[in-house]
C-alpha positions as CSV (number, residue, x, y, z in Angstrom):
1,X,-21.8,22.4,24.3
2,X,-19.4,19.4,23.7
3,X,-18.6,18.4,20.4
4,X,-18.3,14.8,19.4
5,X,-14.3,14.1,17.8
6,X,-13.9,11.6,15.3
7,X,-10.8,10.3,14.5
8,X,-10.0,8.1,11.5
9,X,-7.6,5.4,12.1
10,X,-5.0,5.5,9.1
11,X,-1.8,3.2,7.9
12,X,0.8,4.2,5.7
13,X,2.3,0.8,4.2
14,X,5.2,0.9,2.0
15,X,4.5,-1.2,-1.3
16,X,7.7,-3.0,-1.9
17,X,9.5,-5.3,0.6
18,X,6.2,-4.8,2.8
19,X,2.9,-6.1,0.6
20,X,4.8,-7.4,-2.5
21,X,8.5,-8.9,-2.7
22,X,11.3,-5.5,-3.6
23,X,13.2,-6.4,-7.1
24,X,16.2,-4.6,-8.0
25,X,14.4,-4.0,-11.4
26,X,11.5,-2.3,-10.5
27,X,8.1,-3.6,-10.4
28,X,6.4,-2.4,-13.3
29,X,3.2,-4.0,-14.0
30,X,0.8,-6.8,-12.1
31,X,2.8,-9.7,-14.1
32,X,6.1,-8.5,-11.7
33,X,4.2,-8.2,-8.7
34,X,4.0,-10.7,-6.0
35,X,2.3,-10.4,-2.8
36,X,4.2,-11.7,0.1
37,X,2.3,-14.6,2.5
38,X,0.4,-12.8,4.3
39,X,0.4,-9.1,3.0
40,X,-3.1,-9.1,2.0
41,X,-4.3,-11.4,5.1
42,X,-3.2,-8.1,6.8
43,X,-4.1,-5.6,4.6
44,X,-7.7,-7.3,5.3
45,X,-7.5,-7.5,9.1
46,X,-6.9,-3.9,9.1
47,X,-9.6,-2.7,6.9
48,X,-11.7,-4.6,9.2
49,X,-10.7,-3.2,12.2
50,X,-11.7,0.3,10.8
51,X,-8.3,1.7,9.1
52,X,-7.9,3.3,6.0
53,X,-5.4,1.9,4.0
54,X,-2.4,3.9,2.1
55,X,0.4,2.3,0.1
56,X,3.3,4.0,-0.4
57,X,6.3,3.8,-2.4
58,X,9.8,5.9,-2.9
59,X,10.8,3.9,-6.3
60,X,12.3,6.1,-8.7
61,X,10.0,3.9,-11.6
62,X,7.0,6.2,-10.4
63,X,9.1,9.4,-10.7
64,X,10.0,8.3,-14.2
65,X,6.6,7.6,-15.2
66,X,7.6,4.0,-16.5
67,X,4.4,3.0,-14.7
68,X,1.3,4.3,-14.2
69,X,-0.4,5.2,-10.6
70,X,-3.8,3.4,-10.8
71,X,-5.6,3.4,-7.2
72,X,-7.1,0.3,-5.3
């Protein structure tokens, strides 16, 4: 018997300098954050076209807990 495969379509998408503009002093809180033309246009074009969605980040701010991790 043949058994069906799903397969979920996925995107990593690195937070700063991708969805938001990168400051060299860490972005901290929503007040610091701003979305670049267009990030969210995306973010939306791909959620409707079936993929999960997964930001990612390497900023040392989240190692350092200056921030907290709060999902979408």
């Amino acid at each position: 018997m043949d058994q069906e495969k799903t397969s979920q379509k996925v995107v990593f998408l690195d937070r700063d300098g991708v969805i938001n503009r990168d400051s060299s002093n860490y972005i901290k809180s929503w007040s610091e954050f701003e979305f670049i033309p267009g990030s969210l246009e995306a973010i939306r074009q791909l959620t409707l076209n079936g993929f999960v969605i997964i930001i990612i980040t390497n900023q040392s701010v989240i190692n350092r807990n200056l921030v907290a991790i709060i999902p979408w």
